[in-house]
KOLDRENMI-711163 format. One line per 2 residues: their letters; for each residue x, y, z of C-alpha. Coordinates in Angstrom, 1 decimal. Layout:
<recs>
a	X,Y,Z ~ ... $
</recs>
This chain:
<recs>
xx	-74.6,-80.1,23.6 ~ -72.9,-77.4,26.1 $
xx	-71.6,-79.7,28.6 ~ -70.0,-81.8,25.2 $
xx	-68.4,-78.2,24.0 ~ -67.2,-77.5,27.9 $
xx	-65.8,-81.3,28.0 ~ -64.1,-80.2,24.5 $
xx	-62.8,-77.1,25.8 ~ -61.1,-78.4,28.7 $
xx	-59.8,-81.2,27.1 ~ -58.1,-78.3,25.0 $
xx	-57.0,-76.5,27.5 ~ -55.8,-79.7,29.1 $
xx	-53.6,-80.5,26.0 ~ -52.0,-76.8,25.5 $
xx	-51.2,-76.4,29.2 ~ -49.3,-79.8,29.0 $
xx	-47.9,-78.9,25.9 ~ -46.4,-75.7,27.1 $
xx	-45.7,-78.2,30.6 ~ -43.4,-79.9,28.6 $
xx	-42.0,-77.0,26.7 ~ -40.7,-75.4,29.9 $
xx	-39.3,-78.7,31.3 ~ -37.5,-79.4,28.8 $
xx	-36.1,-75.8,28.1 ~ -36.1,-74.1,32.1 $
xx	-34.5,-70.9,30.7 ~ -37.0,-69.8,28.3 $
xx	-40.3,-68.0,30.1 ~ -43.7,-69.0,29.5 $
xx	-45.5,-67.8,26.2 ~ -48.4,-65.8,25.9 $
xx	-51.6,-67.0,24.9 ~ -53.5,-64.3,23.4 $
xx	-56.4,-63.8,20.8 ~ -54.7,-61.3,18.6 $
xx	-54.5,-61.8,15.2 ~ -51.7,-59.6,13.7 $
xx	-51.5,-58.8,10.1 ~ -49.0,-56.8,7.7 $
xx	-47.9,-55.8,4.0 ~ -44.6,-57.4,2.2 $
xx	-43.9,-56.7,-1.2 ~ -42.2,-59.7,-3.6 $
xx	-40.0,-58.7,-7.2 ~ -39.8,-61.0,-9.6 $
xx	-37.0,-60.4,-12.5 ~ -37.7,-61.9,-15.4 $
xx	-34.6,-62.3,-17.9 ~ -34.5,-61.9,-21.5 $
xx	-34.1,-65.1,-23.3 ~ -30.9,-65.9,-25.7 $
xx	-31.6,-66.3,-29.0 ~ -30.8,-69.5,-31.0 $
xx	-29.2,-70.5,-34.3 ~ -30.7,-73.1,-35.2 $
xx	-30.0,-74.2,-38.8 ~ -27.1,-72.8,-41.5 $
xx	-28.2,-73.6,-46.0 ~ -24.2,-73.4,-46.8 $
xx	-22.9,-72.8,-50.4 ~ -22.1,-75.6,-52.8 $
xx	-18.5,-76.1,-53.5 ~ -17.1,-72.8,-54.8 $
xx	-14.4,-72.5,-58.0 ~ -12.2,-68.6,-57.5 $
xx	-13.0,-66.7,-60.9 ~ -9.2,-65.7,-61.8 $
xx	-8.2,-62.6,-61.5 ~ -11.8,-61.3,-59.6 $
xx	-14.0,-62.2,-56.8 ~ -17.0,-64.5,-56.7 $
xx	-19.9,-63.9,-54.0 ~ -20.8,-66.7,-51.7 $
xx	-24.1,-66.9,-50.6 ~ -25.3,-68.8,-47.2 $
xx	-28.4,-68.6,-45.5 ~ -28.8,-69.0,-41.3 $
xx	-31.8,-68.9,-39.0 ~ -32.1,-67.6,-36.0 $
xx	-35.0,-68.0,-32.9 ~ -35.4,-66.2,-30.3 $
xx	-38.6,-67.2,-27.9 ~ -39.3,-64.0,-26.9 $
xx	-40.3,-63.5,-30.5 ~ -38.8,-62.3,-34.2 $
xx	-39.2,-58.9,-33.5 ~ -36.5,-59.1,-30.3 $
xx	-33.8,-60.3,-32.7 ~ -31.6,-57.4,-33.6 $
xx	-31.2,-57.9,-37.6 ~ -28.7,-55.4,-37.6 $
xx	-26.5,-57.5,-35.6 ~ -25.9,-60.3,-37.7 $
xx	-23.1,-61.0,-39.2 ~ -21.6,-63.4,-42.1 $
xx	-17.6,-64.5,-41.6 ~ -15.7,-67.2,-44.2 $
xx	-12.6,-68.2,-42.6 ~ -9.3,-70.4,-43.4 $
xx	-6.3,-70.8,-40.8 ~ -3.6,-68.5,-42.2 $
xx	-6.4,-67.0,-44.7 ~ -7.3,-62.8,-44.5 $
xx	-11.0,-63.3,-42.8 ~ -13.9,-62.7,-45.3 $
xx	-17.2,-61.2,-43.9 ~ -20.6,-59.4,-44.5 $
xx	-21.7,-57.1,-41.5 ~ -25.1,-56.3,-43.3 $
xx	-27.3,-59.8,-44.1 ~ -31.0,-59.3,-45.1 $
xx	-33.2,-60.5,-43.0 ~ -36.6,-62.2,-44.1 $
xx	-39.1,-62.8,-41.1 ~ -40.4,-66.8,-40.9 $
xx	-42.5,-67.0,-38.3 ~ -43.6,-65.2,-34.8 $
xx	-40.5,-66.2,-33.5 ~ -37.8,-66.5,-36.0 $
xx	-35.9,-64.7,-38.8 ~ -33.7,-65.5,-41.9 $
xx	-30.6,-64.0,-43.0 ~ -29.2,-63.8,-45.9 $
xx	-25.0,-63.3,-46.3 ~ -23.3,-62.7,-48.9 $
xx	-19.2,-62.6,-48.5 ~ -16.4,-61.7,-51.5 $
xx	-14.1,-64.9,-52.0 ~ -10.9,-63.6,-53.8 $
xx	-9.0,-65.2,-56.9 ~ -6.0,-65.4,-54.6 $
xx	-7.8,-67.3,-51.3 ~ -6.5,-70.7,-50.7 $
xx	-8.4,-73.7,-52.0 ~ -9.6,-76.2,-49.3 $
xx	-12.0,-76.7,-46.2 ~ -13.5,-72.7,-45.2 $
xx	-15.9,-72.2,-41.7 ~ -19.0,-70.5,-41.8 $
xx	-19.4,-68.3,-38.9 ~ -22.7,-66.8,-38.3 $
xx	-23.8,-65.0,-35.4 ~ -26.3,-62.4,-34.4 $
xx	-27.5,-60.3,-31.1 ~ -31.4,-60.0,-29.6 $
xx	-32.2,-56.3,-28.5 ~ -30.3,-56.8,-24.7 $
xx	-27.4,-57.9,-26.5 ~ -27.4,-62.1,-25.9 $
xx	-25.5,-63.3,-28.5 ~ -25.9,-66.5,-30.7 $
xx	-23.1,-67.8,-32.9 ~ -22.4,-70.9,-34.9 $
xx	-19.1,-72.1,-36.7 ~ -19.5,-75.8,-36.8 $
xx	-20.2,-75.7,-40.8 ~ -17.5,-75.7,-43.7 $
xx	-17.6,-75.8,-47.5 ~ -14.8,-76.5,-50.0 $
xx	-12.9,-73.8,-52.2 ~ -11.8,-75.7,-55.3 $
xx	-8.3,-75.4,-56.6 ~ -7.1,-73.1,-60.0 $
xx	-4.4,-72.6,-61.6 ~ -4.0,-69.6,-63.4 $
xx	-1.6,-67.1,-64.9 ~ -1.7,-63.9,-67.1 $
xx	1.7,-62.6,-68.3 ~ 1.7,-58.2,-68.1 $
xx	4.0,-57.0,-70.8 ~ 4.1,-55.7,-74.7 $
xx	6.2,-57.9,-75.8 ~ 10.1,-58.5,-75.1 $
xx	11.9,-55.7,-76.6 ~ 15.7,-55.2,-77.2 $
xx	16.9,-51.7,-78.0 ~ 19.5,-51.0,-80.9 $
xx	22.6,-54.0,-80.8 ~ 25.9,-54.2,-82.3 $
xx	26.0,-57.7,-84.4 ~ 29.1,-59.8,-82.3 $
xx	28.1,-58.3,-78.6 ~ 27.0,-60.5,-76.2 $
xx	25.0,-60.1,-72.8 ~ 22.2,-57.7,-74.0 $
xx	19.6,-58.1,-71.5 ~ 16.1,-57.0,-72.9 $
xx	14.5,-53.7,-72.2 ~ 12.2,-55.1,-70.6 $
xx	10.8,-58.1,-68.2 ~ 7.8,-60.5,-68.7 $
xx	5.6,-59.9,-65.1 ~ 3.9,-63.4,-64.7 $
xx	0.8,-62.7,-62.4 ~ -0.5,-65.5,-60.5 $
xx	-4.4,-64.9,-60.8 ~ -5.7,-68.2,-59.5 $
xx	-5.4,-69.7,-55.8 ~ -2.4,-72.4,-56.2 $
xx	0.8,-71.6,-55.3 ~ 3.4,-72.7,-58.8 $
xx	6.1,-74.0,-57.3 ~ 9.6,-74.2,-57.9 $
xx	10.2,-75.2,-61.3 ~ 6.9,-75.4,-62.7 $
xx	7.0,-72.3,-64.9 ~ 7.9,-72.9,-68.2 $
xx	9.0,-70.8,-71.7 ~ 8.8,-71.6,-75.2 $
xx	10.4,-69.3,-77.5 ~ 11.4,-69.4,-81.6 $
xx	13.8,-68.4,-83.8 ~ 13.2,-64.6,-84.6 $
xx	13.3,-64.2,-88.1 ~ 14.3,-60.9,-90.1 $
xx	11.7,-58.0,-91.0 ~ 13.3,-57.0,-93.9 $
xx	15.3,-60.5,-95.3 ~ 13.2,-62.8,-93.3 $
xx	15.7,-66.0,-94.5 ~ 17.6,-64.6,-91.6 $
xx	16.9,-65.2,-88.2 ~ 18.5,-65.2,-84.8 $
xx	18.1,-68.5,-83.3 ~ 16.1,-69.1,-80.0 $
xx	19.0,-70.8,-78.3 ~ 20.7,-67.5,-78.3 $
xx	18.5,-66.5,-75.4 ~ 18.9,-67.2,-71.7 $
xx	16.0,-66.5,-68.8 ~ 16.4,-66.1,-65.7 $
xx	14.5,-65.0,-62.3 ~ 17.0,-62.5,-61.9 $
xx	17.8,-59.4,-64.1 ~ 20.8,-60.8,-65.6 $
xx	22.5,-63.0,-68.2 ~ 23.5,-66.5,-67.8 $
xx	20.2,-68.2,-67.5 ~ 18.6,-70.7,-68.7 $
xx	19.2,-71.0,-72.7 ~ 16.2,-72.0,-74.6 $
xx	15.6,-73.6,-77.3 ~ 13.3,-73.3,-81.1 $
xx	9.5,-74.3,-80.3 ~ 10.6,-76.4,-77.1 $
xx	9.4,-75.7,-73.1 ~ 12.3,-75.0,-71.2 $
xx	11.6,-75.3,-67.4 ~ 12.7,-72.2,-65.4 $
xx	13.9,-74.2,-62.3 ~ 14.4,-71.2,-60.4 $
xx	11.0,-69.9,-60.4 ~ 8.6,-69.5,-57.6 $
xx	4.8,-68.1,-58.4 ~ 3.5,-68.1,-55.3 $
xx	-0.5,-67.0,-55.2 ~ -1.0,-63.4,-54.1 $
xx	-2.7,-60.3,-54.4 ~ -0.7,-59.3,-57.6 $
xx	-2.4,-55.6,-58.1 ~ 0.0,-54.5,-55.3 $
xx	2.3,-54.9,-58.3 ~ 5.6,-55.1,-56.2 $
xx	6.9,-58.0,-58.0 ~ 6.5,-60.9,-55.3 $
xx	3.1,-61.1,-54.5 ~ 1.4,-63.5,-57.1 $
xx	4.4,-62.4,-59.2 ~ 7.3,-63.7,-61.1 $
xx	9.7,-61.5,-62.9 ~ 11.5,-63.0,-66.1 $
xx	14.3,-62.0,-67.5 ~ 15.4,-62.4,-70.9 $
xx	19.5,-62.2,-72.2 ~ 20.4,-62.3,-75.7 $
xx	23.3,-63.8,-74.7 ~ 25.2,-63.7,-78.1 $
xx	24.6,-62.3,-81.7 ~ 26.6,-63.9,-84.8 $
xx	28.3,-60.7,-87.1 ~ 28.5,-63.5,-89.8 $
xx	25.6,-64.3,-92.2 ~ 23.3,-61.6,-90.4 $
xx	22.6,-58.2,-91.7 ~ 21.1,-55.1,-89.6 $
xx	17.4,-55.3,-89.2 ~ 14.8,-55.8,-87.0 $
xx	14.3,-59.4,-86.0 ~ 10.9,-60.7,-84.8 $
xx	8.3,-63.5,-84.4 ~ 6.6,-64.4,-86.9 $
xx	2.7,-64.8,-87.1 ~ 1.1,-67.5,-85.3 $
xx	4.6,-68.3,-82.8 ~ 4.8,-66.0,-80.0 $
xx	7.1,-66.5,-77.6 ~ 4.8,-67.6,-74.2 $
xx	5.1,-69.3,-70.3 ~ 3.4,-71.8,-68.8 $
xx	2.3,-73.3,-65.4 ~ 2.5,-76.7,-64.9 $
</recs>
């Protein structure tokens, strides 16, 4: 058995010394290594950074198709869910966020959805956004979004839902008034202007508001009456309108209701001024009194 281990050894020897031979023929400038039984050993230390993970929206419950209530708001209500793998609890709730949005529409958004915890590693919310009487009907985005606790941000704005169109209109006066008139004058403008207010989201346009008026009959000797088609109206505040005409719709080709916020109350937005001319009172077969509507036939406008 030795004289197999002393055969092994130099054999081994025999091997390493041609191996470093070779070495230093084939590279003359280096010197010969040491050979030595030292075994040398040291300390390293190794980081490892470990990110937070982004968090992921991952499904949107959007609103049926919604109808404006006129003159007011309506809440829309849409639902998202977000996961984030390193669990529910590293969403930041108070992050999310709830837009509705319309190209060449005012934005409309919630900054404070509920949240309703699923499971380990997700969360609902729950947005609720103010759709106005005068926002545009057609195709709206959804835009949800929310943040985990180091700020990785998930959105989503591939969804839409439809506004519905409404017409709608409320006219803002007590009633058309003329102030004391001479019988024969012409070109007495009322006292005062119908405000149409445009209080649903379609814009009336030109030529689509219409008046019907009637003969205004006498308080005291009602078998006299000044007829309708004594009256002109007009979008300005002056005479020479339109004339009108007993019981009949009479277009107003020069108005324009466009929709609007109309509580600003500055006479364009969501607003149409009318004007109303007496343009000419008979002296014959008309006494001095007061001349009005009778029951059931007020004078009124119309979209169309």
């Amino acid at each position: 058995m030795s004289m197999i281990n002393n055969k092994l050894i130099i054999l081994f020897s025999l091997i390493l010394f041609t191996a470093i031979y070779m070495n230093k023929y084939l590279n003359p400038t280096q010197p010969f290594p040491k050979i030595t039984g030292l075994i040398i050993s040291g300390n390293s230390t190794a980081n490892v950074s470990v990110s937070s993970v982004t968090p992921v929206i991952t499904s949107i419950r959007l609103p049926a198709a919604q109808t404006i209530t006129e003159d007011s708001y309506v809440g829309v209500t849409f639902f998202f869910n977000a996961t984030d793998a390193d669990g529910a609890s590293d969403l930041n709730s108070t992050s999310a966020r709830g837009f509705i949005n319309k190209s060449g529409e005012t934005s409309r958004y919630n900054f404070s959805c509920s949240s309703e915890n699923i499971n380990t590693t997700t969360n609902r919310y729950n947005c609720t956004v103010d759709l106005w009487y005068f926002d545009s009907d057609g195709d709206w985005t959804v835009n949800v979004s929310v943040k985990d606790n180091s700020s990785n941000y998930a959105s989503n704005t591939s969804q839409v839902f439809t506004v519905n169109p409404t017409k709608a209109m409320v006219i803002n006066t007590n009633g058309l008034r003329w102030t004391s008139i001479n019988l024969g004058s012409t070109n007495n403008l009322a006292a005062n202007n119908l405000t149409v207010n445009n209080t649903g989201n379609v814009n009336i346009t030109q030529g689509n508001v219409t008046v019907r008026a009637y003969n205004l009959h006498g308080l005291t000797t009602a078998s006299q009456f000044i007829y309708a088609a004594n009256f002109s109206v007009n979008t300005d505040n002056a005479c020479e309108g339109q004339l009108l005409a007993n019981n009949t719709y009479t277009n107003v080709t020069s108005s324009i209701l466009t929709r609007g916020n109309h509580s600003i109350n500055n006479g364009t937005s969501g607003q149409e001024q009318l004007a109303f001319c007496l343009e000419a009172i008979d002296n014959v077969g008309l006494s001095v009194q007061t001349y009005q509507t009778v029951g059931g036939y007020p004078w009124e406008a119309v979209v169309g």
